[in-house]
N, C-alpha and C positions, 0 to 999 in steps of 0.2 A: 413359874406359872404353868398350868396344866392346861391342854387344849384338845378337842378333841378332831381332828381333819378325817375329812370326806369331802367327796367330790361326783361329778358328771350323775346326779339322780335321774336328770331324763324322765321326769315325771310324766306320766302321760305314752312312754312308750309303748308299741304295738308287738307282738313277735307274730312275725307273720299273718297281722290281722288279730290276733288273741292280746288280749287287753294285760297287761304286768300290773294294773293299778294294786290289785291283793297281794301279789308277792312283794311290792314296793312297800305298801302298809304295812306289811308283815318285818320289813327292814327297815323302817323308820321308825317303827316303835321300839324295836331291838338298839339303832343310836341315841334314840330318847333318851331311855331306861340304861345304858351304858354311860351315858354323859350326865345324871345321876346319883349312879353309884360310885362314878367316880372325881366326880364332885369338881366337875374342870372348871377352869374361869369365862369358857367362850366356847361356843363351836365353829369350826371354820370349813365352809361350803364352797370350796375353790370352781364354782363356773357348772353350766350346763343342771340349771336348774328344773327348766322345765324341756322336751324333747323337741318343742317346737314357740316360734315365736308367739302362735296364737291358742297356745293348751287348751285341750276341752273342756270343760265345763267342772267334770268329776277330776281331774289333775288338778285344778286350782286351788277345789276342795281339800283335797288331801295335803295338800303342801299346808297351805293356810293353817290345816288343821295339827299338823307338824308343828308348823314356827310356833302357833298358840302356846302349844303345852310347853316346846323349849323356853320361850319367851313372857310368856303372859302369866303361865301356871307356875314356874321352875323358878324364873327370875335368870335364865342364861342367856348369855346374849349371842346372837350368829353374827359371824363376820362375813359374808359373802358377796362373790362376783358375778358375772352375769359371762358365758359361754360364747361360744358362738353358733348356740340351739337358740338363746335366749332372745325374748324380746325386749328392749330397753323397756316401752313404756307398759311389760307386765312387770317387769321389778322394780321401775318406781312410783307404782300404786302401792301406798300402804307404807313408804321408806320413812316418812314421816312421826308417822303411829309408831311404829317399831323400834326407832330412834331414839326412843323418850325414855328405854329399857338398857340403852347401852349398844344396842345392835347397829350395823353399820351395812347397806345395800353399796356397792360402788356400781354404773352399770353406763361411765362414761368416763376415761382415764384423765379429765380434767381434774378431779380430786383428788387423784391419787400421792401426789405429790403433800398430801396433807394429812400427816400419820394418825391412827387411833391411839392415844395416850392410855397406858396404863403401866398398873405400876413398875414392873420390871422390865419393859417389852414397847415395842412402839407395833404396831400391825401396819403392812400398807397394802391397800388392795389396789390391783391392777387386773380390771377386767380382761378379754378377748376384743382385741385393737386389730386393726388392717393397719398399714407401713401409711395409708394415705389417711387415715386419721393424726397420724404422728405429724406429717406433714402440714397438714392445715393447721395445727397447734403452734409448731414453730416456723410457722411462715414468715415472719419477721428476723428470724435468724440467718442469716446470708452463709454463717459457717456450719450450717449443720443440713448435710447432703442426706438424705434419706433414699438408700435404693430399695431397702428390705427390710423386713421385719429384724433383722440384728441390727442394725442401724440403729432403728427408731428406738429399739429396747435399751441399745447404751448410753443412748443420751436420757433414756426418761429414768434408768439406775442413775447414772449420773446424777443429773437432778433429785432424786430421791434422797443421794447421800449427803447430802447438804443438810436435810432437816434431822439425820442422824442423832439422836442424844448419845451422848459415850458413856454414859453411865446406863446406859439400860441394853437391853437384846433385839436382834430387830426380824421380823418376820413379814414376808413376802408370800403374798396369793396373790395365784395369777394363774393364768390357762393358757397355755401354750405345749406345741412338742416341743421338747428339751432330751435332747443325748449328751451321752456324754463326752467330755473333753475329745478324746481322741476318735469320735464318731461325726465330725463335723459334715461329712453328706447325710446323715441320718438313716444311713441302710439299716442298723440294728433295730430301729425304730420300726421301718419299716416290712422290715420281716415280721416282728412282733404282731403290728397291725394287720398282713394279711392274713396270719391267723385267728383273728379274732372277729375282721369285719371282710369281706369280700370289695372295700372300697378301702382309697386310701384316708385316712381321719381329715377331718374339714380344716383346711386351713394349712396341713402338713408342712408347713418350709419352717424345718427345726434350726432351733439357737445352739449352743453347748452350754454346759453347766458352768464353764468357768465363768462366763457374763457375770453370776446370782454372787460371787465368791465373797462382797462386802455383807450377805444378808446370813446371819446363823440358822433360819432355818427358811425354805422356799416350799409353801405347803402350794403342790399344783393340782390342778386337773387339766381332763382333754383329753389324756389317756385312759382308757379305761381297767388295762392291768399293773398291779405294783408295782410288778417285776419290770417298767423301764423303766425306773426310778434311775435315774446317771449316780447319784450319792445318795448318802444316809440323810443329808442335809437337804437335797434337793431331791422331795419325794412325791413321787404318785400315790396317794391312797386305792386307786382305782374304784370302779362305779363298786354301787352296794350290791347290785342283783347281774346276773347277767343277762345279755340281752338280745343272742341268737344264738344261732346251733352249733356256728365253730369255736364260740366262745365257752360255751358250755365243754365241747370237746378237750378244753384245758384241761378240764376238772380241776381248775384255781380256786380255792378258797378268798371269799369274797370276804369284805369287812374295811374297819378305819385304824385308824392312829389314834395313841394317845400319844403326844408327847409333853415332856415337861421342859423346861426352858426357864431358866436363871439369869438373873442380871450379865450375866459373867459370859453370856453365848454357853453354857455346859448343859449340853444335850442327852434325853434320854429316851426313847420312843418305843412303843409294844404292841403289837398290833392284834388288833381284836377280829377276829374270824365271826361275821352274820351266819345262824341257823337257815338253809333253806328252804321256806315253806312248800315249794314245788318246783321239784329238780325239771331241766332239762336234760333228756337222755336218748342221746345220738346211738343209735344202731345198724350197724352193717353185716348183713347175713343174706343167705338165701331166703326165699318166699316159706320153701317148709322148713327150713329151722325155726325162723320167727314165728309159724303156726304148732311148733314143737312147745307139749306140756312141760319137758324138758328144761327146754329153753327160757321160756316165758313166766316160769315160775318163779324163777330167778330172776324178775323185773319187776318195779315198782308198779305194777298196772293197776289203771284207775287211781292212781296217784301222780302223777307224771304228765307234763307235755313229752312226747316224741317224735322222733324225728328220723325216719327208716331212709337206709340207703338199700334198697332190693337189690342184691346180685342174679343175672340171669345168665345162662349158657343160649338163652335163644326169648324171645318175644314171645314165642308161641306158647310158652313156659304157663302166662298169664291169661293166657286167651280165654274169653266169659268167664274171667272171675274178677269181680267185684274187688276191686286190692284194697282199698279204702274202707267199704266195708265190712271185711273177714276180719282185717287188722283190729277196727274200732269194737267188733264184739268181743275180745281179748283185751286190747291194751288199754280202750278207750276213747271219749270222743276227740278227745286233747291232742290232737294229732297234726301237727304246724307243718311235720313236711313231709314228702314221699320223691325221691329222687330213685334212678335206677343205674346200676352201672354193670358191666359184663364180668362174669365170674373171672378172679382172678386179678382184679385191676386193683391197684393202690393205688390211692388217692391223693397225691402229696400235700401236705399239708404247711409244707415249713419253705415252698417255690416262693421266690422276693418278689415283688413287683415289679422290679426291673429287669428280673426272668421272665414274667409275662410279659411284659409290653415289647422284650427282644425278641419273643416267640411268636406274638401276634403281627408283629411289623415283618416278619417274615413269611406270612400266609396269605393267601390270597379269597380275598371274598367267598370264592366258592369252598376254599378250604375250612373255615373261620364257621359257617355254615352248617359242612359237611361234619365237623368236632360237635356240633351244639347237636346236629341233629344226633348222633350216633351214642351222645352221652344221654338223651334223650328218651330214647327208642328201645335202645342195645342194637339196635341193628347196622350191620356193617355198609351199606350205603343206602341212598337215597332208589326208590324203584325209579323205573326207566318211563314208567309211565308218568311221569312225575316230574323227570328232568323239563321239560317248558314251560312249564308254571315255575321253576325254582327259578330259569333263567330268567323270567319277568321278574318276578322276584329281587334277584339280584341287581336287575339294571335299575328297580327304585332305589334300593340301598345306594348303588354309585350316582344317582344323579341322572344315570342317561335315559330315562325314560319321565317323559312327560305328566305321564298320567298321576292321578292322585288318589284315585279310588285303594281303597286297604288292602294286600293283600295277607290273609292269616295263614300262620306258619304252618296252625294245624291241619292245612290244605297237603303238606307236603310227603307225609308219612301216613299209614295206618298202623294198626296194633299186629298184623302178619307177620 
């Protein structure tokens, strides 16, 4: 049987304020028309449907307007789970209607245990669960200790193998980090993700692949690039679009899965690369490079979100010039970010999380401060006229100061 997997749409996502709902339609027509032409028996939408539990108004639209045409117009049926972006009770309005066609919402692990029958293939969907939902489920069980989410995951596999038919293949959606086998603290994971989000993924306490090992194929989401796929068998599709500026920094080719799947568990899978209707294009240069005809000709302008990192040898560099607006009469208005850093600085891109939080736990309030300001500004410290207001400052961040009134950061630096 032919299926087509994707994951994490995020419908309704922001980039820095600027709306993705075009570039999301622009790639959901593209898996529409893929799932199609090639003629699969289901699609499968592993989690993190919409960006947030209470999606806006025009996200709902779009999606709805998605499943229609898979569903309603196509005759395909989606298999999908619900994230942990999602709201239970936005995905099951409508599970009913959709159900009539074949399609199957899960978006509460009590059904999970109760396979989608088809002909060659059993599907079992397992939403995005906390360890204390597992818990309350088998509360009646005196032998089943739940500390973690691997816990609760081997007992609800367990249970799951039970309804196994041996004459068919069995396929597993689900939303979790998953590393692989011999990555059981999930650093690889986690390097991954700080290059793609500046937080770590919601939920992050990863399982290993080997848990999945009874299911022939484990279509996930929750990550949102391929490439942490742990096996061939247990894969990431990653999201369709990307969905900030370090992720765009990949330059990953975004898109899903086809695979096909035989009674037999023999697996075959090809991954289809989405067109991007409007790139994200991360630039780091000087102020007159980026105003260099040069330069700039060579960029997609007025086609393009962007996203400039300015290098300065001094502040003063910028002084009464408009930087926002010289840039937008060249590149355009589409302009999501402006950061600034001191000629000459590399940016590391691939530091773990547990390099930052070692670096951080080593600094002290004023230092922690004195990094934001100086990445900030470019300037090499705080003026003197200024150190008493940052030490109020300071003492709200620690707690020792009573007062409640705000104080803004912007208070603490000028453009000199």
């Amino acid at each position: 049987m032919k299926f087509l997997h994707t994951s994490d749409w995020h419908v309704g996502r922001t980039l820095n304020g600027w709306s993705l709902l075009e570039e999301q339609e622009w790639a959901f027509q593209q898996i529409v028309d893929l799932a199609i032409s090639e003629q699969v028996d289901g699609v499968i939408i592993a989690g993190d449907l919409y960006d947030r539990a209470v999606p806006p108004v025009d996200a709902i639209k779009l999606f709805n307007k998605t499943l229609a045409r898979l569903v309603l117009e196509e005759q395909i049926p989606v298999y999908a789970i619900s994230g942990n972006h999602d709201g239970a009770e936005r995905l099951h309005f409508g599970r009913d209607f959709f159900s009539t066609s074949g399609s199957s919402f899960k978006h509460t692990f009590g059904g999970a245990f109760e396979p989608i029958e088809l002909e060659d293939c059993q599907i079992f969907l397992l939403p995005f669960i906390d360890p204390i939902d597992a818990r309350i489920y088998y509360k009646d069980d005196e032998d089943k200790e739940i500390q973690g989410i691997g816990d609760a995951l081997a007992y609800i596999l367990e249970d799951m193998e039970k309804a196994f038919d041996p004459d068919k293949s069995h396929i597993l959606v689900t939303h979790f980090a998953v590393s692989k086998k011999d990555d059981s603290d999930g650093q690889s994971l986690r390097e991954l993700m700080l290059s793609e989000t500046s937080n770590t993924v919601g939920g992050l306490t990863n399982v290993t692949s080997d848990l999945f090992k009874s299911f022939d194929y484990v279509a996930l989401g929750h990550i949102h690039t391929r490439f942490a796929s742990p096996t061939k068998r247990v894969q990431y599709s990653g999201s369709p679009v990307a969905f900030n500026v370090k992720e765009a920094k990949r330059k990953e080719e975004k898109g899903v899965y086809i695979l096909d799947l035989d009674a037999t568990g023999d697996l075959s899978q090809t991954f289809h690369p989405l067109e991007v209707k409007r790139p994200i294009v991360a630039l780091q240069a000087s102020f007159e490079t980026l105003m260099s005809p040069e330069f700039y000709k060579n960029q997609p302008c007025q086609k393009a979100w962007f996203a400039f990192d300015i290098q300065l040898s001094s502040r003063k560099e910028l002084e009464g010039i408009n930087v926002r607006a010289r840039l937008e009469e060249i590149y355009g208005t589409d302009i999501v970010e402006i950061t600034f850093s001191r000629l000459g600085d590399v940016r590391e891109e691939n530091v773990t999380v547990d390099q930052h939080l070692k670096e951080l736990e080593m600094q002290s309030p004023q230092e922690i401060v004195s990094d934001f300001y100086q990445t900030v500004t470019g300037a090499m410290s705080c003026q003197k006229d200024r150190l008493p207001l940052w030490k109020v400052f300071l003492r709200r961040l620690e707690g020792a100061d009573n007062e409640t009134s705000p104080v803004r950061i912007d208070q603490f630096w000028t453009l000199s």
